[in-house]
C-alpha positions in Angstrom: 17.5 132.4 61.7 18.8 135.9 62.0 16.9 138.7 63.3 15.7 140.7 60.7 14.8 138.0 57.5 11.7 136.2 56.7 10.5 133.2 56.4 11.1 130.8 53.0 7.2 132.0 52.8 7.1 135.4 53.0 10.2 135.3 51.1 7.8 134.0 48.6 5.0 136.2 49.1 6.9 139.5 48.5 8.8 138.3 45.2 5.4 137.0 43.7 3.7 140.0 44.3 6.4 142.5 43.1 7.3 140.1 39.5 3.5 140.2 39.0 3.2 144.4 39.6 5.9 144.4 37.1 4.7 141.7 34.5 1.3 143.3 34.6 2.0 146.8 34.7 3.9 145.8 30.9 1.4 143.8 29.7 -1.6 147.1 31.1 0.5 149.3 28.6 0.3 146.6 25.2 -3.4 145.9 25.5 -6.8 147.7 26.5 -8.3 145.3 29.0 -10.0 146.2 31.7 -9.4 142.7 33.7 -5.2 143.5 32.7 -6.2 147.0 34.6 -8.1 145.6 37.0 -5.2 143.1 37.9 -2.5 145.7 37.4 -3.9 148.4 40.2 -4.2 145.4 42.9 -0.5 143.8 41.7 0.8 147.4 41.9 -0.5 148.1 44.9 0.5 144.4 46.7 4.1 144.7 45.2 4.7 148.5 46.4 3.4 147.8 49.8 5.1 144.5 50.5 8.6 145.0 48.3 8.8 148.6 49.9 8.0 146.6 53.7 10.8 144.3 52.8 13.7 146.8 51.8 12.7 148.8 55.7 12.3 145.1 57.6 15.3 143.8 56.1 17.2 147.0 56.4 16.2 147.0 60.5 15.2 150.3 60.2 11.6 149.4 61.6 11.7 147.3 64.8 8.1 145.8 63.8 6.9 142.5 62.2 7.4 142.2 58.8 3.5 141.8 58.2 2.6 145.2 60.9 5.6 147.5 58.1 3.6 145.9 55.3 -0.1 147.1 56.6 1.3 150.5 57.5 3.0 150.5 53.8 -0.4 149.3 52.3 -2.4 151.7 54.2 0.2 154.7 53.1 -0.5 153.4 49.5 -3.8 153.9 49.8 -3.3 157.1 51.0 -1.5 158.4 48.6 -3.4 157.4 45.7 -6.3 158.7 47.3 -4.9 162.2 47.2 -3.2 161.8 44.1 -7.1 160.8 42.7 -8.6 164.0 44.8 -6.2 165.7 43.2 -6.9 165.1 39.8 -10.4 165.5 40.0 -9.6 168.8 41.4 -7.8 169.7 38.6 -10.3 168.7 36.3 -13.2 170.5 37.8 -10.5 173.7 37.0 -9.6 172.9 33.9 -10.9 173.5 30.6 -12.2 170.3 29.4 -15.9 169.9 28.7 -17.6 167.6 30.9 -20.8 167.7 28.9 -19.3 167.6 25.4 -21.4 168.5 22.2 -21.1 166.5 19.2 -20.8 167.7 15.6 -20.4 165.3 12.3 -17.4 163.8 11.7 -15.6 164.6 8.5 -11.9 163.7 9.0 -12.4 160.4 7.1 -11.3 158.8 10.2 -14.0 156.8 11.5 -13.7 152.9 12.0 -10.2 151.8 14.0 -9.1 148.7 12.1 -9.0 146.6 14.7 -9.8 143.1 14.9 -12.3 143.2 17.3 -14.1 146.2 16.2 -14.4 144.7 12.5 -15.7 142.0 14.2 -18.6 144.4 16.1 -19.1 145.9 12.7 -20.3 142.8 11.0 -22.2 141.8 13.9 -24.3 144.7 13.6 -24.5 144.5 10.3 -25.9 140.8 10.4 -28.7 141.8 12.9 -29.7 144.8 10.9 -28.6 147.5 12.3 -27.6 150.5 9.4 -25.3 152.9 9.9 -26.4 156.0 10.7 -23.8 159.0 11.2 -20.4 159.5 12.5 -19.7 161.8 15.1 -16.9 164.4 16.8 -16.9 165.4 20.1 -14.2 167.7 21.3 -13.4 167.5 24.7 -10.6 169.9 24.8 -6.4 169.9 25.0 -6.6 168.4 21.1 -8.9 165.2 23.0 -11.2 164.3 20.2 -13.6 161.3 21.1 -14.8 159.6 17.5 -18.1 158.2 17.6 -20.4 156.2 15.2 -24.1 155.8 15.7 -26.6 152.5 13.9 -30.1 152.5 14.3 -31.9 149.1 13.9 -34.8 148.1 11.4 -37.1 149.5 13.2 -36.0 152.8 14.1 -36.4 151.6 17.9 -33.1 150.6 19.2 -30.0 152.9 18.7 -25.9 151.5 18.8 -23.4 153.8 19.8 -20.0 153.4 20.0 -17.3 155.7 21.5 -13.9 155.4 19.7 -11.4 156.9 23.4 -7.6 157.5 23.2 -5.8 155.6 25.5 -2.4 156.7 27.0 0.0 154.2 25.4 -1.5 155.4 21.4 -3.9 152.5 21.4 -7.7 153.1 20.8 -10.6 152.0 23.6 -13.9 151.8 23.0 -17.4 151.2 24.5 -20.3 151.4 23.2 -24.1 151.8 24.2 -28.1 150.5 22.8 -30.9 152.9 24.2 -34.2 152.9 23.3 -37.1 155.2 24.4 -40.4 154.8 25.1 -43.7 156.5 23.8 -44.1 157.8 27.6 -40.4 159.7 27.0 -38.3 156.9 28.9 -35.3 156.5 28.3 -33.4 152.4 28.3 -29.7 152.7 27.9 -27.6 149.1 28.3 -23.8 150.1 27.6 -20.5 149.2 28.9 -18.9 152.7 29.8 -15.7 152.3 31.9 -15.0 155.4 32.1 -15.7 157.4 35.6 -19.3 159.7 35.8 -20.4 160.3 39.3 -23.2 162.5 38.6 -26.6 162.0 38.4 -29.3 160.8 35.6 -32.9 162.2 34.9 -35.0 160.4 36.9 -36.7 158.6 33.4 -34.1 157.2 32.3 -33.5 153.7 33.7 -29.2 153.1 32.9 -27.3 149.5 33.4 -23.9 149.6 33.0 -21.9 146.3 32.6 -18.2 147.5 32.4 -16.9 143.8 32.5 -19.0 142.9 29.1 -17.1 143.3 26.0 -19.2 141.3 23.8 -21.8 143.6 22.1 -24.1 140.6 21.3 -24.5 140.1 24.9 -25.2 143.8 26.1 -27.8 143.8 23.4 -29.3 140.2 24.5 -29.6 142.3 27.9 -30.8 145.2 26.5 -33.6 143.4 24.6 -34.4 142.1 27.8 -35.2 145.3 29.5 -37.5 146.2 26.8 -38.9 143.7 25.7 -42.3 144.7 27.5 -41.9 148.7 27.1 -44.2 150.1 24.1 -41.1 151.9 22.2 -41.4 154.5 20.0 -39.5 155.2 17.0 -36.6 157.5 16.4 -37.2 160.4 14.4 -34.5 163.2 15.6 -31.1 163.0 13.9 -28.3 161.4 16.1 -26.5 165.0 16.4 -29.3 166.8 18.1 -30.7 164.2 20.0 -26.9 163.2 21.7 -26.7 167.0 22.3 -29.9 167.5 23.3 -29.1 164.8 26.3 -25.6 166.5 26.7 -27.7 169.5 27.6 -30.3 167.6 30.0 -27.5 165.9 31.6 -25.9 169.6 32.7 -29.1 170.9 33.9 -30.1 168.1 35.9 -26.6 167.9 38.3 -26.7 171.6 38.5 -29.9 171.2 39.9 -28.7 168.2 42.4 -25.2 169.8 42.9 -22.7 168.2 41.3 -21.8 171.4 40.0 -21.6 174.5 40.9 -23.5 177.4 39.6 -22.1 179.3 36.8 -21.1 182.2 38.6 -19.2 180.3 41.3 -17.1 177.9 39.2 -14.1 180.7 38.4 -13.6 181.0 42.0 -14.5 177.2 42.8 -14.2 175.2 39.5 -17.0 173.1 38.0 -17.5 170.1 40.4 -18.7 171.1 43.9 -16.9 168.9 47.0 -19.9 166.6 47.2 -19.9 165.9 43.4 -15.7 165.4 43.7 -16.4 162.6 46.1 -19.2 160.6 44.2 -16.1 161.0 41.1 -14.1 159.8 43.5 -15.8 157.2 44.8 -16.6 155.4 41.0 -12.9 155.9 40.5 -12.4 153.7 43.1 -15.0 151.3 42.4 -13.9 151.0 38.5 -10.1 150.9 39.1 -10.2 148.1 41.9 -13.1 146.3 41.1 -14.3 147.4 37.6 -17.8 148.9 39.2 -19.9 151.8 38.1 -21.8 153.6 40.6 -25.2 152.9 38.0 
């Protein structure tokens, strides 16, 4: 066997992983999946590291094992994504986009995607009761508009949300929340949110985050779990000024534990202090590669 080629094995190995980065990395930009994403980053990252180790082994440009060039080229991958993620979150902490957005009503006439799925979530809610109560705007910034719709149930005790996100390739995500509160002022919220927080919560509200469930009838199985020995009141503030009236609590209370930076430092600094980039950082991480929220 000549010097610098692998085994039938390895041979194997390092085509398997790069056809799958590339099969997967097509199918991540057809469908909103956060398994296909999931699947994607760790395919990507296998078929970089190894098909990259194979071109320099085969080459003979590295007199190392074939297996020592693909650790250093997927420990360089990491790397680089890693500042590449720093990076970003360093740009957003100086940009303009709202962090805490405000709602306002939504009266585009755009509300409901017509997608199978979330037809699907419609009726559903619909059968156990719940009535729709408003549709919502929030403007992020750079033309980013995040449509949302809010249902309340029969009793005016359990709240759905759902957030209607852009996605990159044109399609439309979503996720969606139930939250409940109690006549002591806590707050239950069961949702699915895959999208990266990092800061902190007010210390009554008790949040589980299931990014792996899509099934609405399942996070609200959960949910009426959790509360199901809570003494609930009922809601009585509209769904605008109670979601902005959170927005606002949720700004205060990681400016007080220092996830961001006072108002007069964040021209000079930005927004997000360095402690609050790396919890941001860290759920990035934990959502991309293994589709965990830090909640």
């Amino acid at each position: 066997m000549p010097e610098h080629s692998l085994s039938p094995l390895a041979e194997i190995f390092v085509y398997t992983c790069v056809g799958l980065s590339i099969l997967l990395g097509l199918l991540n930009t057809r469908v909103n999946s956060l398994k296909v994403s999931v699947l994607n980053r760790w395919a990507r990252w296998f078929g970089v590291s190894f098909g990259a180790a194979f071109l320099v082994f085969d080459a003979g440009w590295l007199n190392r094992p074939f297996w020592v060039i693909g650790a250093i080229f997927f420990l360089g991958w990491l790397l680089v994504e890693t500042v590449y993620t720093w990076l970003a979150i360093s740009a957003l902490s100086k940009s303009t986009i709202s962090l805490f957005p405000r709602f306002s009503e939504n009266t585009t006439g755009e509300e409901w995607p017509a997608q199978k799925k979330l037809i699907e979530i419609k009726d559903w809610l619909k059968s156990k009761g719940f009535v729709r109560s408003k549709a919502l705007l929030a403007d992020v910034g750079h033309g980013i508009n995040i449509r949302s719709t809010v249902f309340q149930s029969e009793d005016n005790k359990t709240r759905f949300q759902i957030l209607f996100v852009p996605q990159h390739n044109g399609d439309i995500g979503f996720c969606f929340s139930f939250a409940s509160e109690t006549k002591a002022g806590e707050r239950f919220v069961t949702d699915n949110l895959y999208m990266p927080y990092g800061g902190f919560y007010p210390d009554k509200w008790q949040i589980v985050r299931k990014p792996w469930t899509r099934d609405a009838a399942k996070l609200y199985k959960l949910h009426q779990k959790r509360i199901s020995k809570a003494e609930l009141a009922e809601y009585e503030i509209d769904p605008i000024d109670d979601l902005n009236q959170q927005q606002r609590e949720l700004e205060q209370i990681n400016l007080k534990q220092g996830f961001l930076f006072e108002p007069q430092y964040q021209e000079e600094h930005g927004r997000i202090t360095w402690e609050g980039r790396y919890r941001v950082w860290k759920e990035v991480w934990l959502l991309n590669y293994f589709g965990i929220s830090m909640v």
